[in-house]
N, C-alpha and C positions, 0 to 999 in steps of 0.2 A: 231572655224572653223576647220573644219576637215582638214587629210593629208591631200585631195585626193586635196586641194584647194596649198598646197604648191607648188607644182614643175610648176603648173599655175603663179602664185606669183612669182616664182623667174626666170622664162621663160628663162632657160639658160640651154646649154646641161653639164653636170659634165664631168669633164675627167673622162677616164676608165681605168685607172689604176688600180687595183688589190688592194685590201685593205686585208691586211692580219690579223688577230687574235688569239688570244687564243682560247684555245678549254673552255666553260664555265660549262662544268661540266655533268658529269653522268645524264642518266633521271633515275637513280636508288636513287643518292642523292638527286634530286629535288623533287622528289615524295615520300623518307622521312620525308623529312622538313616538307611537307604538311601534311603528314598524322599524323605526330608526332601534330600538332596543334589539327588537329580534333579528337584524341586520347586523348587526355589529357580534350579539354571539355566536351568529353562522360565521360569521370571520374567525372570531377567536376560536370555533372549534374546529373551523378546519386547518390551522395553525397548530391545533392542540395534538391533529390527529398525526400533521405531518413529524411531529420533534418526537410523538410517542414510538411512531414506527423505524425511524431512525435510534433509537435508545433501542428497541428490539435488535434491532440489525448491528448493535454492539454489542449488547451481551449476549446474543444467543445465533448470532451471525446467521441468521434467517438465511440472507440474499446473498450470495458471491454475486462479487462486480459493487455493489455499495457501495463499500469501503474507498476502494479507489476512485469511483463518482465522487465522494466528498472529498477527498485528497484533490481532484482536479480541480473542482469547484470553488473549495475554500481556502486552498492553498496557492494553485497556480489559475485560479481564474476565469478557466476559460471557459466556463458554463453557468456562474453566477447570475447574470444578465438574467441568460435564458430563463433558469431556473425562479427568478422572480419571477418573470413575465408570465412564466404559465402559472404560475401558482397564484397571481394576481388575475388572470383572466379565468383561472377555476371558478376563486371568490365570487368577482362579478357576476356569472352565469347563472353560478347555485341563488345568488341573490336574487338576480333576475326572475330565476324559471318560480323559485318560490315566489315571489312576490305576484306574479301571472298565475300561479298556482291557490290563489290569499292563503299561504301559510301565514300568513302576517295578520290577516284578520283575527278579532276576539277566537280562542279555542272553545268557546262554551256555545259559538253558533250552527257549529259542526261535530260529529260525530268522531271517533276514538280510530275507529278502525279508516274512514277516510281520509282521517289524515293523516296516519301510517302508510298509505295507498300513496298520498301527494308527498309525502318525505322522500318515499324509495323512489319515486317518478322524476321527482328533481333531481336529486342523487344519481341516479341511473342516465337522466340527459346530459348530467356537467358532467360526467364522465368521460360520456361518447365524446362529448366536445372537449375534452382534454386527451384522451389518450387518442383523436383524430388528430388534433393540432401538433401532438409529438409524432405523430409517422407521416405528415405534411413537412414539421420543419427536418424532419430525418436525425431527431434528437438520440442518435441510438446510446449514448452513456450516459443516458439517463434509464437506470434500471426498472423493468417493466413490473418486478416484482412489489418493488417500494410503491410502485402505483398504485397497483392494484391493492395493498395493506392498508395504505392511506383511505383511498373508496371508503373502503370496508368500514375503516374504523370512523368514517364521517357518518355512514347510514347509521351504525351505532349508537354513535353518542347524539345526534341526533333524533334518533328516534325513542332513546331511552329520557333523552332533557325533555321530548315533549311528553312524554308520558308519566312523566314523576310532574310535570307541572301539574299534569290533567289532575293527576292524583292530590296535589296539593288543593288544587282548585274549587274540585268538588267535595275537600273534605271541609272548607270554607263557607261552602255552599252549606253543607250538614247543618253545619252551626249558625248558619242566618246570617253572616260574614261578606259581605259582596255583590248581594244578590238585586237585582233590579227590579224596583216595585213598578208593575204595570197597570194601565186602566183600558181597556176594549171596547172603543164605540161600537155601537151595536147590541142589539140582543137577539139576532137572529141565528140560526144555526150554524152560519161561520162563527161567528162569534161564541158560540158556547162550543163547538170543535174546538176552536184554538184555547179558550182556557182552561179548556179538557187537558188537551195536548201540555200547558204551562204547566198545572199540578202536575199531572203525571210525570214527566220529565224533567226531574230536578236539575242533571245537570246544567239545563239549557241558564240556570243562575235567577229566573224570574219568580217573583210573587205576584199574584195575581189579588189587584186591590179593589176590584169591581166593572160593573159595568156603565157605562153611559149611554141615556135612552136617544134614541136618534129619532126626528118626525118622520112619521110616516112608515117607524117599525110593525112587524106583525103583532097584534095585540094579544095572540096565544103564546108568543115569545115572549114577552114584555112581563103577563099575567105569571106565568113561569119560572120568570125571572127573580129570586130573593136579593140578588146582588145587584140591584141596579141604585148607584148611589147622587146619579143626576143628568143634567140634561148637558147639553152644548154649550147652554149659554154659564152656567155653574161649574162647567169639566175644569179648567184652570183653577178654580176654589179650590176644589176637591184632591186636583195634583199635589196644591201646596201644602193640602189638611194630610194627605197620606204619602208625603214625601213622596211622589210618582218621580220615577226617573225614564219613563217612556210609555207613550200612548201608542195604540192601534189600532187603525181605521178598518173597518171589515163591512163597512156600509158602504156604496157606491152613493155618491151625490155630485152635485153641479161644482165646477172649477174652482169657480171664485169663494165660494164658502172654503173648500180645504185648500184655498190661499190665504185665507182671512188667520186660517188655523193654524199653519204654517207659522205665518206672522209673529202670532201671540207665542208660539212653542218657541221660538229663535229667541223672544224677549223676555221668556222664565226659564229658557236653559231646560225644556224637558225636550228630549228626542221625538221624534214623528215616523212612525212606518205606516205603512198601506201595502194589503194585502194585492197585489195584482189581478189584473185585468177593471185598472178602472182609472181615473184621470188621465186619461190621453193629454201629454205633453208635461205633465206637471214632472213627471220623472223621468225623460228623457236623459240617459249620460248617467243615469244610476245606479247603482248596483242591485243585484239581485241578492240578498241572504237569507239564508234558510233558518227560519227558529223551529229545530226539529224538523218536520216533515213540510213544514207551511212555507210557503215565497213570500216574503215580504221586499217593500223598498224602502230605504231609510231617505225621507226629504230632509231632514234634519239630525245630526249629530252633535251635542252638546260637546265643547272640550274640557276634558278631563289631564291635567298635569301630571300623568303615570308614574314617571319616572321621579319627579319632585317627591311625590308622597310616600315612593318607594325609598328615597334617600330619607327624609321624614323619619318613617317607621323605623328605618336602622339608628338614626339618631336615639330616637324614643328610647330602643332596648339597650343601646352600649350606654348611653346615659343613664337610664334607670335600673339597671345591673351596676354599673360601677359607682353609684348613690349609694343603694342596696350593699352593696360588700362593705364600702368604705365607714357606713354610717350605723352598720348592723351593733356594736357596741351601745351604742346611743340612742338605739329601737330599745333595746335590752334593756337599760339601766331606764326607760323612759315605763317600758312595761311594768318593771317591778316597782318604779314610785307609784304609779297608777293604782297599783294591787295596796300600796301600805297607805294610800292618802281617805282612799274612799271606797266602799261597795262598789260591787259591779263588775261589769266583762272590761277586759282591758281596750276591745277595740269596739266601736259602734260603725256599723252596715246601716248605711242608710241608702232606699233605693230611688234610684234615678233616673234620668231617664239621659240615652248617648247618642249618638249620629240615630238619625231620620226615627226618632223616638225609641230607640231599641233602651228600653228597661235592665238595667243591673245594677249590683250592691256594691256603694261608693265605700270606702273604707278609711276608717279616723281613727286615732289614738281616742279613748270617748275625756272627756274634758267635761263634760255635765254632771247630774248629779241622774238615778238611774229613771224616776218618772219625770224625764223634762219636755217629752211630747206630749205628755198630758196635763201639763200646767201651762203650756206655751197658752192658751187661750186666754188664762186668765193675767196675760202678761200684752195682748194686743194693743190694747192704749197707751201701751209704753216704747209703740214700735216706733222708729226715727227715720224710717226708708218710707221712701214715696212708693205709689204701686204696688206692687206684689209682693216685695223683699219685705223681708225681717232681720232688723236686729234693734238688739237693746243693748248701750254700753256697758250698763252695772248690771247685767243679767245676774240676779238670784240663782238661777240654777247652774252656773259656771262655778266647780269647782276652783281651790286656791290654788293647786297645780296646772288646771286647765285656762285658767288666764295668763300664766304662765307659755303654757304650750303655743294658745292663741299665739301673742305677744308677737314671736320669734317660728311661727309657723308651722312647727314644730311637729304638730297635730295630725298636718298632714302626709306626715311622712309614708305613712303602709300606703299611699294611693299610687305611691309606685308599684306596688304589684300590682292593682288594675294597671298601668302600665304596661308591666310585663306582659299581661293578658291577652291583653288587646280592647279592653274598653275603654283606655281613655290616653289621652298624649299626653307629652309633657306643658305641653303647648296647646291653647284654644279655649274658649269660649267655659266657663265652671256648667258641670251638671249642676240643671234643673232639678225641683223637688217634681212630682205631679201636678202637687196643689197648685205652685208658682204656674206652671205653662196651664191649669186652667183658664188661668187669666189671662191667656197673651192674647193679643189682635194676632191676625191672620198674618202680619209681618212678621212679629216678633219671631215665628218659629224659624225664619233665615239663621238664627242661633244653631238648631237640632239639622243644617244640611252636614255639618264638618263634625267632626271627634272630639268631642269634650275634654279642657284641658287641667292639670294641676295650677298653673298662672296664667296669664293670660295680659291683655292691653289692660283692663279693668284693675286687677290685682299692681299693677306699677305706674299708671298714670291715673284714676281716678276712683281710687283706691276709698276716699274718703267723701265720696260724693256720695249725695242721700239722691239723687234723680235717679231715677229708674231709665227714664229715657236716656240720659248719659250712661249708663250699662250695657243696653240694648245698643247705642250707636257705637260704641267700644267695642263691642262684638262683632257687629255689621262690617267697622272697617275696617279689624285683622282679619276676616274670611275674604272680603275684597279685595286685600291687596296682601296679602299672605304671601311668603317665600320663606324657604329653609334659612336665608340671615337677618328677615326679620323674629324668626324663635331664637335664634342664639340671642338676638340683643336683650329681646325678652326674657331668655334667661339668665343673661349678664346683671339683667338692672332688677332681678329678683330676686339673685341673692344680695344687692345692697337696703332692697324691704327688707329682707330677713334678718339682715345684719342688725339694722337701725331698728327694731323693734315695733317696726309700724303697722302690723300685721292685730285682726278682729281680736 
């Protein structure tokens, strides 16, 4: 289920209190990380293309002359050098010309077909300038053939890796997977264009979470407006209530306010564009990017750790695939006590809510007895959590196998396929019910920015604590200071909870 269905769901207004943050990092260092990724597989594919075209040239001896090239080469020598050196200055070029080309920028801010336009374009220049620099150094045994197959197969595999990502991308995009909640200062007719332009064009990856009323907008714009969800001075509230992950200025106004703006967006980590033709000087040395047909300028780019959460995610499935295989006996033999102990469905869904409020069904071995959300009420003065949390130790409605299960954590075992899914990690912060994030302060929700996890800092260091606040800050500081070897440790010291029986 999408956001847009949460703050429905939890139908409660949040306090507005001021949620303060770190600044999360340069858009100079987040737009390294990235490029660095997409630089390094233009290396490995055109390495990929040069050994494939040579394995051609053996078994189906394409090229006379080959053969003996690499007999010179790899045997007596005397082209080896060479032959790095230009296959090293290809690399650079094609890096080069793409990177002046932003093949390296986000692919969801550009169009399918121009970037097939800028693939073949670099391609087609690191050519020129490779088979130029072979009839400069008068490299003639090096066969012109193997060249020109190599080309070939780099435009290729190239243009086929960005078009299976595209595909990947926007099938993410389908499922509400990635996509970036926005808000649009203004309510004038830029601004209802551009969030025209947002719906309508999925791929661009954006949800469109309302608008924000600027002084001095046109009051037929304003009156027309059903999305206008607050002013300037509330827009940051509002960011953190609808997990915004970028604003868009479409109002022109005086300097120093969209300084002021600036400011506050660099110290909650939400991104800043402005449509052009307006701040003279504020974006100077900018860039120019296109969301669909619109120019924007990004002041602000939040850093996002790409490649860490890309290692992450693979963790998540080899680890929750090789649980799943090893442990599938023990699912089994777990199911069919379940079925002889008590009434009921063998697993209980209960829905929750996962990164920037996205809704779905957490999955349990069920351990209760079958009406135990309709007795929970009559069990409240027996609750021993501070806050919003619930629990009772000698819970009545905990079946004799399910304290069992509890015990040794047992319970949790099917939430490895949300897992597998993609709703929740092995690692990170336990989904929320609705009713719990009714209550939170406007902080608390720093929990619902990251992926909800099976264990977490809570689950193996203060596991037994009744504060709510020491939940909430247990939370705070593994998203803060998060790295793929603090979840291993985390997973280290959670199978010794499991062991030692210390588990709800």
């Amino acid at each position: 289920m999408a956001t847009s269905d949460f703050w429905q769901r939890i139908s409660a207004t949040v306090a507005t209190s001021e949620w303060t943050g770190e600044t999360t990092g340069a858009a100079a260092r987040n737009s390294a990380r990235t490029s660095k990724l997409w630089m390094v597989m233009d290396a490995v594919t055109v390495l990929a293309a040069v050994i494939v075209a040579a394995c051609l040239e053996a078994y189906l001896k394409l090229f006379p002359g080959v053969k003996e090239f690499w007999q010179q080469s790899m045997i007596e020598r005397r082209s080896t050098g060479l032959l790095v050196a230009l296959l090293g200055g290809f690399i650079l070029s094609l890096i080069y010309i793409s990177g002046r080309l932003n093949l390296y920028s986000p692919a969801r801010l550009g169009g399918f077909l121009n970037e097939q336009r800028r693939t073949l374009q670099a391609c087609f220049a690191s050519g020129l300038l490779l088979t130029g620099a072979i009839y400069l150094l008068h490299a003639a045994e090096i066969p012109r053939g193997l060249v020109l197959i190599t080309l070939g197969l780099v435009l290729i595999s190239l243009s086929m890796r960005r078009f299976i990502y595209r595909i990947f991308l926007y099938k993410r995009f389908e499922r509400g997977v990635g996509t970036r909640n926005v808000l649009i200062v203004g309510t004038g007719p830029e601004a209802h264009a551009l969030r025209h332009h947002v719906d309508n064009i999925r791929h661009l990856g954006y949800t469109f979470k309302g608008f924000i009323e600027f002084p001095g907008s046109s009051s037929r714009y304003v009156a027309e407006s059903g999305d206008v969800v607050g002013d300037l001075d509330s827009m940051f509230q509002h960011a953190r209530k609808h997990f915004v992950d970028e604003i868009f200025f479409t109002t022109p106004h005086e300097r120093g306010m969209v300084q002021d703006v600036l400011e506050k967006a660099r110290a909650f980590g939400v991104n800043l564009r402005v449509v052009p033709d307006m701040y003279d000087g504020l974006a100077w040395n900018s860039p120019i990017e296109y969301i669909g047909q619109f120019p924007t300028i990004p002041l602000h780019c939040g850093y996002v750790p790409e490649l860490a959460l890309m290692l992450k995610r693979v963790v998540d499935v080899v680890f929750s695939f090789l649980t799943v295989l090893l442990l599938s006996p023990v699912m089994l033999a777990i199911a069919i006590a379940i079925k002889l102990d008590s009434h009921g469905p063998i697993f209980y869904a209960s829905e929750r809510l996962g990164k920037k409020g996205r809704v779905f069904s957490c999955l349990k071995f069920r351990t209760m007895v079958r009406d135990a959300e309709k007795r929970q009420a009559e069990l409240m003065h027996m609750n021993e959590r501070e806050g919003v949390l619930f629990k009772v130790s000698n819970d009545p409605r905990i079946t004799a196998l399910g304290r069992f299960l509890r015990k040794y954590s047992l319970d949790e075992l099917p939430q490895f396929f949300n897992v597998l899914k993609g709703d929740m990690s092995v690692v990170g912060p336990r989904p929320p019910l609705a009713s719990e994030v009714r209550e939170y302060k406007l902080s608390h929700l720093r929990r619902l920015d990251v992926t909800p996890g099976i264990t977490g800092l809570w689950q193996v260091q203060g596991r037994q604590d009744p504060s709510f606040d020491s939940y909430i800050s247990l939370d705070v500081t593994y998203i803060e200071n998060w790295s793929v070897w603090l979840d291993i440790k985390i997973i280290l010291r959670t199978i010794g909870v499991v062991f030692a029986g210390t588990g709800s």
